[in-house]
C-alpha positions as a Markdown table, in Angstrom:
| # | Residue | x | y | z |
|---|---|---|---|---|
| 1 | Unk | -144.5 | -11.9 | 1.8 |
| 2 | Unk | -142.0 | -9.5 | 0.6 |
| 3 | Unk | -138.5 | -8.9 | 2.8 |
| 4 | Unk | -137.2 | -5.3 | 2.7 |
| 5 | Unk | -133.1 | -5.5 | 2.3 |
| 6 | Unk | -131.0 | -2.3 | 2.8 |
| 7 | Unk | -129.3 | -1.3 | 0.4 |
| 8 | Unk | -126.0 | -2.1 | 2.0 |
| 9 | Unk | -126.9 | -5.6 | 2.6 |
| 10 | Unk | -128.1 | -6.0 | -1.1 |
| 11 | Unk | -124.8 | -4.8 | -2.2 |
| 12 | Unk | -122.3 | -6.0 | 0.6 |
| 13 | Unk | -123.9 | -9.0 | 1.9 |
| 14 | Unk | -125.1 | -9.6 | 5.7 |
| 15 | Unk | -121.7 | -10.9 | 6.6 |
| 16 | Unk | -119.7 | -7.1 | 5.8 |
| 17 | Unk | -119.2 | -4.7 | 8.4 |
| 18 | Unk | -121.6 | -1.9 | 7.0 |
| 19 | Unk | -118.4 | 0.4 | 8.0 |
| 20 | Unk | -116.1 | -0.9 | 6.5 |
| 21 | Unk | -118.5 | -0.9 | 3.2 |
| 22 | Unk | -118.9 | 2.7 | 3.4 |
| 23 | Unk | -115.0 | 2.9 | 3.7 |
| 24 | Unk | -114.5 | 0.7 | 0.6 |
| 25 | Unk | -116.9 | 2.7 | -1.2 |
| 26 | Unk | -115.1 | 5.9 | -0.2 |
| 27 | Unk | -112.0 | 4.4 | -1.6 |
| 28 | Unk | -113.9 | 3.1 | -4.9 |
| 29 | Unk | -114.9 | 6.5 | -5.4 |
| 30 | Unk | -111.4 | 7.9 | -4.3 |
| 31 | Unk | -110.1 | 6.1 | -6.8 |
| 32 | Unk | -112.0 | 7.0 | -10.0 |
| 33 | Unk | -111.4 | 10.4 | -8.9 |
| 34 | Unk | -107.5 | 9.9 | -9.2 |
| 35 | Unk | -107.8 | 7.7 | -12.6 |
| 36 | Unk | -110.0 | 10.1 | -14.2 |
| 37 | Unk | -107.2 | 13.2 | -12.8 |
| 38 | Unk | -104.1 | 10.7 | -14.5 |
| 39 | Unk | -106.3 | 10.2 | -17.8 |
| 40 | Unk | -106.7 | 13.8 | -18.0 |
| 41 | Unk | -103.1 | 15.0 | -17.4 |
| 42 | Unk | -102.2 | 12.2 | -19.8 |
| 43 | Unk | -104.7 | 13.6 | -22.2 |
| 44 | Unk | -102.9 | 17.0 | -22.3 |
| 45 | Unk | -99.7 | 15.6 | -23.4 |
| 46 | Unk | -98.4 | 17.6 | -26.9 |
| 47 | Unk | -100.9 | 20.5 | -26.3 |
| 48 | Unk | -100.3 | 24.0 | -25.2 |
| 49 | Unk | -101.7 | 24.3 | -21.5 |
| 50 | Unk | -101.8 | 27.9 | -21.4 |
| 51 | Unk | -104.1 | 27.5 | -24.4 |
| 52 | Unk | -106.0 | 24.3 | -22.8 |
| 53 | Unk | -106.6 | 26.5 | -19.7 |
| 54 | Unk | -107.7 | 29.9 | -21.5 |
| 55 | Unk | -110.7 | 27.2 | -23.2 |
| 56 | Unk | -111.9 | 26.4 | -19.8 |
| 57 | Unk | -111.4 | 29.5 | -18.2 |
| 58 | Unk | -113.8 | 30.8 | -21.4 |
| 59 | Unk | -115.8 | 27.7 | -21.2 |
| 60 | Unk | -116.8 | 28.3 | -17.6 |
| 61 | Unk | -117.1 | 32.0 | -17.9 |
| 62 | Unk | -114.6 | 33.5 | -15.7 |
| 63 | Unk | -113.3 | 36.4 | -16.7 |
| 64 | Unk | -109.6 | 36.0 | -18.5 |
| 65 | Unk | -108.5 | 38.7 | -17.0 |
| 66 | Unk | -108.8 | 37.9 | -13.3 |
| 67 | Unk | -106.0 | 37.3 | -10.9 |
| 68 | Unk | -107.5 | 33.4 | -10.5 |
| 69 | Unk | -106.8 | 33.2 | -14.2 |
| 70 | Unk | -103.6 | 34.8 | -14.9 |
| 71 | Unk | -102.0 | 32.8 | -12.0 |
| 72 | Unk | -103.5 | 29.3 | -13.2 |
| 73 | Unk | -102.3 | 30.5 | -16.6 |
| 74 | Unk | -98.1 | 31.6 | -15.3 |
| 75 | Unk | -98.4 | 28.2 | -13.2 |
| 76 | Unk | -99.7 | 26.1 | -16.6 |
| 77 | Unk | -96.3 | 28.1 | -18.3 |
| 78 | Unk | -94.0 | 25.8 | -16.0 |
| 79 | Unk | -95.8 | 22.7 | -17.2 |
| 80 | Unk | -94.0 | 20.5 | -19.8 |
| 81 | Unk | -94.8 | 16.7 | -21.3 |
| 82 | Unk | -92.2 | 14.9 | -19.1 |
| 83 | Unk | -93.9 | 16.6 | -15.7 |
| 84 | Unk | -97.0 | 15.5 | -17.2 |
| 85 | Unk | -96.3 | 11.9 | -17.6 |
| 86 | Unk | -94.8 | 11.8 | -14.3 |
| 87 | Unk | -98.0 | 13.5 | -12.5 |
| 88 | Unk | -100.0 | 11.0 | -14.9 |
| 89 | Unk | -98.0 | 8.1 | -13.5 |
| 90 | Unk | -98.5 | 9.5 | -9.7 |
| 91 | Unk | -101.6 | 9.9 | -10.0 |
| 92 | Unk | -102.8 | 6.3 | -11.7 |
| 93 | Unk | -100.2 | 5.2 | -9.1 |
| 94 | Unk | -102.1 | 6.2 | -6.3 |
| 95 | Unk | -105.2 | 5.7 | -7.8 |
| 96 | Unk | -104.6 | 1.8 | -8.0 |
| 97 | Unk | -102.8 | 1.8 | -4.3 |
| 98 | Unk | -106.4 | 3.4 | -3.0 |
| 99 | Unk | -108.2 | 0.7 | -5.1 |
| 100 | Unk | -106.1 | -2.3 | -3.3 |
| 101 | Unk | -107.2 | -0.4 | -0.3 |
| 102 | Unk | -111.0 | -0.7 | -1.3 |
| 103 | Unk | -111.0 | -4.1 | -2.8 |
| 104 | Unk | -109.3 | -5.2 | 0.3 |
| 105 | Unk | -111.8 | -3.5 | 2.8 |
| 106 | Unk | -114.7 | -4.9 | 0.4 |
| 107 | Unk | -114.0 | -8.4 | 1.4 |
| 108 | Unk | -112.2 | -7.5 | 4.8 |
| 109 | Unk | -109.4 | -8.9 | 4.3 |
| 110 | Unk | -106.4 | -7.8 | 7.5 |
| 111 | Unk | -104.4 | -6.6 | 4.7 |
| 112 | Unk | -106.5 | -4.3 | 3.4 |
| 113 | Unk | -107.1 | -3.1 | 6.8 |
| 114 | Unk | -102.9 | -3.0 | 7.7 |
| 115 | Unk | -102.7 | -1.0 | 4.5 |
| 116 | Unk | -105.5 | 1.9 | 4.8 |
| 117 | Unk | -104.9 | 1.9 | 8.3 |
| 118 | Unk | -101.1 | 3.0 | 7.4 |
| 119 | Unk | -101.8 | 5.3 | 4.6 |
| 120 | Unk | -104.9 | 7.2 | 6.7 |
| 121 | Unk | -101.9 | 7.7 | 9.7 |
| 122 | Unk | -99.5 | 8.9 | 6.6 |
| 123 | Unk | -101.3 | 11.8 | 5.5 |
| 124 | Unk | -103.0 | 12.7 | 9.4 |
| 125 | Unk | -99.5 | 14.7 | 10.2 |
| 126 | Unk | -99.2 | 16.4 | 6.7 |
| 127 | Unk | -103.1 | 17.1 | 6.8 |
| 128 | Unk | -102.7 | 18.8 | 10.3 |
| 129 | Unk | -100.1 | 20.9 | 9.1 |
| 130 | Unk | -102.2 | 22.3 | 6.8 |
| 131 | Unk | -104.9 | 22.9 | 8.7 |
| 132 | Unk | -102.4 | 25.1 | 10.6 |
| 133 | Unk | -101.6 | 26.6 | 7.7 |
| 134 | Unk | -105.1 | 27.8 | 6.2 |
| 135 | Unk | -107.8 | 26.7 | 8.3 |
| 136 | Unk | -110.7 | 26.0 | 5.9 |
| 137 | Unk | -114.0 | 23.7 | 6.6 |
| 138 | Unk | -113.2 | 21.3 | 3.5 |
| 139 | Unk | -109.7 | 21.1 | 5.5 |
| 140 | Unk | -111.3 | 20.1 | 8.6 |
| 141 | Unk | -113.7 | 17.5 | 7.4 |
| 142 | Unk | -111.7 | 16.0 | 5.5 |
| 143 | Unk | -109.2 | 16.0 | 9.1 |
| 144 | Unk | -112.3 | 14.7 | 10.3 |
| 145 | Unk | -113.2 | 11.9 | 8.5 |
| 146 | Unk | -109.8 | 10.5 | 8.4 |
| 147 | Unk | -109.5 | 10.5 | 11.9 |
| 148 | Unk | -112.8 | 8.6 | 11.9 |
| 149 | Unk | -112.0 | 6.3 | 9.6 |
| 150 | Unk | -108.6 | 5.6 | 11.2 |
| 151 | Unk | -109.8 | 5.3 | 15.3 |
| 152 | Unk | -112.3 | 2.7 | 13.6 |
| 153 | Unk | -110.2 | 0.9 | 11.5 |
| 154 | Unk | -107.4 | 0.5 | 14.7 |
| 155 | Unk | -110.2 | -0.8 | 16.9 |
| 156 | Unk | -111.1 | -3.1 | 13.7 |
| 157 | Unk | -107.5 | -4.1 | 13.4 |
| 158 | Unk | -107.1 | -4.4 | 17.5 |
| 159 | Unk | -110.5 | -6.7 | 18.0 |
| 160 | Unk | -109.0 | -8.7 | 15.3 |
| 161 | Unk | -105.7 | -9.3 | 16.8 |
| 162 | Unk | -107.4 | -10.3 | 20.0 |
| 163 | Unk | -109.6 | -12.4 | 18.8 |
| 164 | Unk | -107.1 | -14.5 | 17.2 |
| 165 | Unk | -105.0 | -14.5 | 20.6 |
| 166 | Unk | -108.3 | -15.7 | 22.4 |
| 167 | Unk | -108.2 | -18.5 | 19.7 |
| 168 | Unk | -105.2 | -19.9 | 20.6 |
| 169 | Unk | -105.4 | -19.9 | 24.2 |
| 170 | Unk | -108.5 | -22.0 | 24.0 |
């Protein structure tokens, strides 16, 4: 007789929090987002931008004339190799902090909790602000699934800390 097993129990185990799976996940997935952006900038180190942007603009068909592309292009203009090294460097940077985050959440570990507990409540303020700013539906769920992610993880984090205090008084 065959068993059916989900596919988050195939991949996480019985013992993981199904949340706090899809939360790893997330931050696996954030996290080859911002490698791949740092191996790109790094890739355009000695090369023109202006020129590197007119190829995409072409490749994807936009017209080179538009406003879209003649602002990308004046904005690639300020770009130089050190400013590219350092955005590369950011952005591998905080690729491998969101990683720790995953890896951590993957096995549940209280660190890995303390730490994407504390950089979700980071960004909250900033990503209200610009919500204020420009209100835009991307804006919002992202808002939105932060604020998830962060009311869950502080009940995580808060059952946690009483649970150990229950252990000790018995």
């Amino acid at each position: 007789m065959k068993t059916r097993i989900s596919f988050l129990a195939r991949f996480g185990g019985p013992h993981h929090d199904r949340f706090l799976l899809l939360i790893a996940i997330y931050k696996f997935l954030h996290a080859a987002l911002f490698f791949a952006i740092g191996f790109g900038i790094h890739r355009l180190l000695h090369r023109d931008i202006a020129d590197q942007v007119e190829i995409l603009a072409r490749h994807l068909r936009f017209n080179p004339e538009s406003r879209l592309v003649i602002f990308v292009l004046d904005k690639a203009s300020l770009l130089n190799d050190p400013m590219l090294r350092r955005l590369s460097l950011v952005a591998n940077c905080y690729a491998a902090l969101t990683l720790a985050e995953g890896i951590g959440l993957y096995f549940e570990k209280a660190w890995g909790e303390f730490l994407t507990l504390a950089i979700t409540a980071s960004f909250l303020p900033w990503e209200i602000f610009e919500i204020i700013r420009r209100l835009t539906w991307i804006r919002v769920g992202l808002l939105t699934i932060n604020i998830l992610v962060f009311v869950y993880l502080l009940r995580v984090v808060i059952n946690r800390v009483r649970g150990r205090a229950n252990a000790r008084k018995t």
